[in-house]
C-alpha positions in Angstrom: 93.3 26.0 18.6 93.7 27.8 15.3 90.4 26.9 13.2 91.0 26.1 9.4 88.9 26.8 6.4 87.8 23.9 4.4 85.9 23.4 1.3 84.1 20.3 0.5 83.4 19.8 -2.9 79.8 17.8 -4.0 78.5 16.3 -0.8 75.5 14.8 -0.6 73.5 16.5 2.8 71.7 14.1 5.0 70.0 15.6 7.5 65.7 15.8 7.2 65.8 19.0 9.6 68.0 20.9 7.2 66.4 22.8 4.1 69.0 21.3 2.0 68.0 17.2 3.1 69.6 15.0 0.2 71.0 17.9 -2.0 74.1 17.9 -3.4 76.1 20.9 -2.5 79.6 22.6 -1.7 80.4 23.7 1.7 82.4 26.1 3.2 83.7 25.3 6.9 85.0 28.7 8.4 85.6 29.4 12.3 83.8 26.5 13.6 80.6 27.2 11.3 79.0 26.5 7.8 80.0 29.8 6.2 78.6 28.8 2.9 75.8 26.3 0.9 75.9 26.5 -2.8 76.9 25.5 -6.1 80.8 26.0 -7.4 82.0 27.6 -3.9 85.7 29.1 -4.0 88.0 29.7 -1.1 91.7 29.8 -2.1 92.6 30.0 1.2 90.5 26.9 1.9 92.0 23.2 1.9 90.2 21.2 -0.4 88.2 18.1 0.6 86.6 16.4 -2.4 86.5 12.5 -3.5 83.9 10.5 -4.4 79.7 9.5 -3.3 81.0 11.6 -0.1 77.8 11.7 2.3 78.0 14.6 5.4 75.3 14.7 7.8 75.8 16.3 11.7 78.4 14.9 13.5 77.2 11.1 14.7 76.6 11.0 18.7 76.6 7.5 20.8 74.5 7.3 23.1 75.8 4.6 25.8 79.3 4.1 25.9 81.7 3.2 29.0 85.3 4.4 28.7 85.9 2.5 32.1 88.7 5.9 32.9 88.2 6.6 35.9 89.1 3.4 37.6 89.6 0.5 35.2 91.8 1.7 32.4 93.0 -1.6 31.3 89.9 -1.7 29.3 89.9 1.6 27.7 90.9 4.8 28.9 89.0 8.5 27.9 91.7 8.9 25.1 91.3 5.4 23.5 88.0 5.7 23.4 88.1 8.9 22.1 90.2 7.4 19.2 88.0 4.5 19.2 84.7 7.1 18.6 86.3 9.3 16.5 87.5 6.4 14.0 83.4 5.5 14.1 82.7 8.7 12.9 81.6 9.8 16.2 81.6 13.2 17.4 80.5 13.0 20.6 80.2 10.0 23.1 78.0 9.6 26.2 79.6 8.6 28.9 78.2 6.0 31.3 78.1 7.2 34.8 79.5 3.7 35.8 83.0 4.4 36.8 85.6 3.7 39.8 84.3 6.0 41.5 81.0 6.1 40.2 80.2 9.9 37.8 77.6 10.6 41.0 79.2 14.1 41.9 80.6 17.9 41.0 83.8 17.0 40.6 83.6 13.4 38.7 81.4 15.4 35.8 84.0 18.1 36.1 87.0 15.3 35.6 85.1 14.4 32.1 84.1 17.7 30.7 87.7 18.8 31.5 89.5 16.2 29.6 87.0 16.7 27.2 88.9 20.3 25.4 91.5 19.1 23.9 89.6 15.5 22.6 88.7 15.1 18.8 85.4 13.6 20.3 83.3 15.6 22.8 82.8 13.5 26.2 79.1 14.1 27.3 78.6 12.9 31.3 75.7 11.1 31.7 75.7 11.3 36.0 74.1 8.6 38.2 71.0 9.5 39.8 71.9 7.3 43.2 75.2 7.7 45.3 77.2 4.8 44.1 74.6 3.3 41.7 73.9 1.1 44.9 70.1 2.4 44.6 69.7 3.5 48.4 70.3 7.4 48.2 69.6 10.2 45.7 73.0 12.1 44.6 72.9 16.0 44.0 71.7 15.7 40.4 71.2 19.4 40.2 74.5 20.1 40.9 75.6 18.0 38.5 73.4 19.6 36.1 74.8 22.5 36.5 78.1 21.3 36.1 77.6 19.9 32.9 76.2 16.2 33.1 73.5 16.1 30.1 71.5 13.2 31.8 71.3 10.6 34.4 70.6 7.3 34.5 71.6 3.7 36.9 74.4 2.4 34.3 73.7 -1.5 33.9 72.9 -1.1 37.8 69.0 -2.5 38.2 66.9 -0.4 40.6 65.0 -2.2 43.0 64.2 0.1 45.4 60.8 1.4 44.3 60.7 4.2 46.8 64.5 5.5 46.0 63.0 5.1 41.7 59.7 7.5 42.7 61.8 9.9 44.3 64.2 10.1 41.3 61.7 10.4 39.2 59.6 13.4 41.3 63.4 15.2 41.4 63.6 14.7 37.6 60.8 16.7 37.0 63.1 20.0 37.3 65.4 19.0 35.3 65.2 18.6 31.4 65.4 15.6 29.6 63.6 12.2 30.7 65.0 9.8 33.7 66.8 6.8 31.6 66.7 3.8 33.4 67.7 -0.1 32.2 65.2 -1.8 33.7 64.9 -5.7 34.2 64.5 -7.9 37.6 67.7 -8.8 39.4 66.1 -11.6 40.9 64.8 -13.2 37.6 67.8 -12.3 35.8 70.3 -14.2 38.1 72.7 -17.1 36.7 71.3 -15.9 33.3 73.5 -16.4 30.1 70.9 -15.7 27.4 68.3 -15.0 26.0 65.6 -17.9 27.3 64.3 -20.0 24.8 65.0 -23.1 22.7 68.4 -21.7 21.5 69.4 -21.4 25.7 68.0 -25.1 26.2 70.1 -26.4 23.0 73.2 -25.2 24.5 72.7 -25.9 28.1 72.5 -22.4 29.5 70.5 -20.6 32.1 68.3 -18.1 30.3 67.0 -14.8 31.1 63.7 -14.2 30.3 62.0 -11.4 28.6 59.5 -11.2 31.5 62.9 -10.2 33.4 62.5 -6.4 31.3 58.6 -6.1 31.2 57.9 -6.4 34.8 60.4 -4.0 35.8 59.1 -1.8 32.9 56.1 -2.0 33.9 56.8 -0.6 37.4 59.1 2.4 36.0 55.7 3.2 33.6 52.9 2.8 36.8 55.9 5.4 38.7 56.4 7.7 36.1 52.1 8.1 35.5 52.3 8.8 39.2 54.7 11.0 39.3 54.1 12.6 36.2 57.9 12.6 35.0 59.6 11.4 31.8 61.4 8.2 31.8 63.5 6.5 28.9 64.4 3.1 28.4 67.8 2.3 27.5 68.6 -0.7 25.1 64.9 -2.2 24.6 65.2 -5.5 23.6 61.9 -7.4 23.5 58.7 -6.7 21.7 56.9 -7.1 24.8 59.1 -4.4 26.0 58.6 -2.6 22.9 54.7 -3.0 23.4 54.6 -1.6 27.1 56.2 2.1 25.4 53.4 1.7 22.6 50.7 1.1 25.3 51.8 4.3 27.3 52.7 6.9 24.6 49.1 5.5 24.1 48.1 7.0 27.1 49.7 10.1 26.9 52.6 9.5 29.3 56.1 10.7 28.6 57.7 6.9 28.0 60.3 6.9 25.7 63.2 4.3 24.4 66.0 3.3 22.6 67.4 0.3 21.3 70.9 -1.2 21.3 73.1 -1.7 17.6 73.6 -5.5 18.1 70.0 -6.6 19.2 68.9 -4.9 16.1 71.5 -6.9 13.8 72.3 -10.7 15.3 69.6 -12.6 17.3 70.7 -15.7 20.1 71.1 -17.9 17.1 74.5 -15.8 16.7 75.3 -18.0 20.3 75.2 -21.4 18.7 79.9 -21.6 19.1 79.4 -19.9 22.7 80.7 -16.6 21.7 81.3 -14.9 24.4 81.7 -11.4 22.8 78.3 -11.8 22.3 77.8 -12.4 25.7 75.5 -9.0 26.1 73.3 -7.5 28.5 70.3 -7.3 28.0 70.8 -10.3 25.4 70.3 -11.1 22.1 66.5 -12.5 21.8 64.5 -14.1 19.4 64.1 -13.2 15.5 60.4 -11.9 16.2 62.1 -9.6 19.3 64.5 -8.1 16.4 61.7 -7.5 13.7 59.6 -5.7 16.5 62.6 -3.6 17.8 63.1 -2.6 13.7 59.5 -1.5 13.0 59.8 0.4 16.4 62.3 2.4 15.3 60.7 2.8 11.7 57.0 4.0 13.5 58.9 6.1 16.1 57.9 4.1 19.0 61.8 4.0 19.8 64.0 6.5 18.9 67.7 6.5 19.0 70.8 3.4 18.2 73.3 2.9 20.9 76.2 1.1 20.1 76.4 0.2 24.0 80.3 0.5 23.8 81.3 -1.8 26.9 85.4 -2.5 26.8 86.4 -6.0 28.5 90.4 -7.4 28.3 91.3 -10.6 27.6 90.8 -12.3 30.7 87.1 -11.2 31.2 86.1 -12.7 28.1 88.6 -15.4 26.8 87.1 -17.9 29.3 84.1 -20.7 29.6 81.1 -18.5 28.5 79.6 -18.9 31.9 82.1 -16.7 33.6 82.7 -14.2 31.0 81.7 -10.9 31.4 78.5 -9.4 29.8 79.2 -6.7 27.3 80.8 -6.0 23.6 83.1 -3.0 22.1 81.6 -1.9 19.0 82.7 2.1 18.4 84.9 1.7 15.6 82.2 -1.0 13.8 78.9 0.6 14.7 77.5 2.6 11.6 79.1 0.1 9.3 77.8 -2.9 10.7 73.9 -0.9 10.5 74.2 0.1 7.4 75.8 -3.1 5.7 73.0 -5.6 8.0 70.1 -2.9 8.1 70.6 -0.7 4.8 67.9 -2.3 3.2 65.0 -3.2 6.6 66.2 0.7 7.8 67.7 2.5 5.2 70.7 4.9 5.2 68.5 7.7 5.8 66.8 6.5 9.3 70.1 5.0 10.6 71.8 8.4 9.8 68.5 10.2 11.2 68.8 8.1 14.3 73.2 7.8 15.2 72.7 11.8 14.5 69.5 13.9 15.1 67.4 11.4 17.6 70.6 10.5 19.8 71.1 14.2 20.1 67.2 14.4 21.2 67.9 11.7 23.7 70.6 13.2 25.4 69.7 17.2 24.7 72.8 17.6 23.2 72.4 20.3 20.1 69.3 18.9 18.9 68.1 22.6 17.5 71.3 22.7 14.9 71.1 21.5 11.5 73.3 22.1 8.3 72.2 25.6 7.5 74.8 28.6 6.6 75.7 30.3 9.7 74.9 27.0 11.9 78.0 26.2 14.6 78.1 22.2 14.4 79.9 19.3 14.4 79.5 16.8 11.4 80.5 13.6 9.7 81.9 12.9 6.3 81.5 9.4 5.0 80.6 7.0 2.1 78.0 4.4 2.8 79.4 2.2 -0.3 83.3 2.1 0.9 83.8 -1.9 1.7 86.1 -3.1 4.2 87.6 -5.8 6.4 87.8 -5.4 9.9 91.2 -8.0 9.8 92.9 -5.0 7.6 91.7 -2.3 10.7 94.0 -1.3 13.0 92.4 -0.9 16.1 92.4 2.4 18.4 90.2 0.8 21.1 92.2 -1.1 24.5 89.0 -3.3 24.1 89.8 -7.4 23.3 85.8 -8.3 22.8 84.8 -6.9 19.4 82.9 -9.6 18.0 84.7 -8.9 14.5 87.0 -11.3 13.1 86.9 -11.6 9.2 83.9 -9.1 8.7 83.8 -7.4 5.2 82.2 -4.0 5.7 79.9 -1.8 3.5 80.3 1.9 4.6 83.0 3.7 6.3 83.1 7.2 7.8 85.8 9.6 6.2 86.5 12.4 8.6 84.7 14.5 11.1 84.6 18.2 11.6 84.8 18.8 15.5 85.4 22.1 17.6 86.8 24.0 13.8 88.6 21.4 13.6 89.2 18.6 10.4 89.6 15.2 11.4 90.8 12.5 8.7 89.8 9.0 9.6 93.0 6.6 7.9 94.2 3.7 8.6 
């Protein structure tokens, strides 16, 4: 690809590991890298990228996503996602290793990175750390290390098999990064709907306890003090949860986890017309779970917002809520949707902090780079004020469950600089 020169004119920077955090600057994109910081930069043989309260921080980076290709592209393929991402502002995506076939050897990480070079968003293979995610045998995460996945982890696949989690974790130990794990109890999870509370017992339906995520967590914690091996949480969702990590970065252990974009904004009161693109796993919990999982992130107890992109047609959610599938599509709607429901609890700066530099920490993804003059990097251009409707958005993702229907937006990425490459995001 031929790599353009651009100059952006009066950009605010947001990044807090760059020398230049909240200045307002000119910057000069040359050969994949930041050639210049400074006032009143010229370039004639630049294109010009100016407008108005434009915001550039590194390139956003989602941390869960499932682009369902290979195996199930009726609900989104690598390049609709991609599209999808990209329109979100993201740079890179995280693939989950759940797949038909499952992302559990050489050549499915290979399939990824591969369609990966010629994508406006960089696909990131996160490989499952058991042959099939059935939980019985470890696959060859070294090779797949080596042949580019960035983590591993079980998918939305629960592990039950104690023994088979030890040895992952005693495995992990060689390889960088923590183990990430969703953890929660098949058997107390089963026939659950929701969140269980007096929401569930209003509206008839089978709930899922928070006791279904602590007690598994629990176990991963006691196995990873034994073992001595990092572990992360994916999408924490109760304060119980949320008081299990405290108690063990307490203690000295390497516990970490994140937490997933809509248990931070709705809570199962969002449930009360049975929509079932709110249908999620884990689910949307109580008000006190949400204000838990939001000072969590402030203190640094949990680090990282996924936007848990799971893609579902028409069928697997247009149906009694009961029988829908669990999961939501969010890409295209994920940093708008923070900002306009958690600018004030979060703040731009901490949502920025977390879709950029702590998803990239997760993941060890280019966590060293920061806007600096010579630095090779991705990055996003965007304006947290812009209002929108998602009705006037034409979609890129295959998904039918966004749970957006007449949703007016406050903050809307621009463009993204990816691989040299600009990017415009328009309708």
């Amino acid at each position: 690809m031929n790599q353009a020169t651009y100059l952006l004119k009066n950009v605010r920077i947001l990044d807090p590991a760059s020398a230049h955090h909240q200045e307002v600057l000119d910057v000069l994109l040359k050969e994949g890298k930041i050639a210049a910081l400074g006032s009143n930069l010229q370039d004639p043989a630049a294109e010009l990228i100016e407008g108005e309260n434009l915001h550039l921080s590194p390139g956003w980076v989602e941390l869960r996503a499932n682009f369902n290709d290979p195996g199930n592209e009726d609900r989104e393929t690598l390049q609709s996602g991609a599209a999808a991402a990209q329109w979100g502002g993201f740079t890179a995506v995280a693939l989950s290793p759940q797949t038909d076939p499952v992302v559990d050897t050489k050549s499915a990480v290979e399939y990824l990175r591969s369609h990966s070079r010629n994508s406006p968003v960089e696909f990131l293979p996160i490989a499952a750390f058991s042959k099939g995610l059935k939980g019985e045998e470890l696959s060859e995460m070294y090779d797949m290390r080596e042949a580019g996945a960035l983590a591993f982890s079980h998918g939305t696949k629960a592990v039950s098999n104690a023994a088979l989690m030890r040895l992952a974790l005693l495995y992990h130990r060689e390889l960088p990064g923590a183990l990430q794990v969703l953890s929660f109890d098949t058997a107390i999870t089963a026939g659950g709907q929701m969140h269980e509370g007096s929401k569930s017992t209003w509206l008839g339906l089978k709930g899922i306890p928070e006791l279904a995520e602590s007690l598994s967590m629990a176990r991963d914690i006691s196995l990873a003090e034994y073992t001595g091996s990092a572990i992360h949480f994916q999408g924490v969702s109760s304060k119980i949860g949320v008081d299990l990590i405290r108690q063990a970065q307490a203690k000295g252990l390497k516990v970490s986890g994140d937490v997933n974009l809509f248990n931070l904004v709705w809570t199962d009161e969002a449930l009360e017309q049975y929509d079932s693109n709110l249908k999620l796993y884990p689910p949307l919990r109580s008000e006190e779970d949400r204000q838990a999982l939001i000072a969590a992130l402030k203190d640094g107890i949990l680090k990282g917002i996924a936007s848990d992109h799971r893609p579902r047609t028409i069928e697997e959610k247009r149906c009694e809520f009961d029988l829908a599938q669990f999961g939501a599509a969010s890409l295209e709607g994920s940093f708008a949707l923070l900002n306009t429901e958690l600018g004030s609890e979060l703040g731009l700066e901490k949502i920025i902090q977390c879709l950029s530099r702590e998803n990239r920490e997760i993941i060890n993804y280019q966590s060293e780079r920061s806007i600096a003059e010579g630095s090779e990097m991705d990055l996003t251009l965007f304006d947290p004020e812009m209002q929108w409707n998602w009705k006037d958005h034409r979609k890129r993702s295959k998904a039918a469950n966004y749970p957006f229907v007449d949703y007016t937006f406050k903050g809307k990425a621009l463009a993204t600089y990816q691989k040299g490459q600009w990017h415009t995001i328009s309708e």
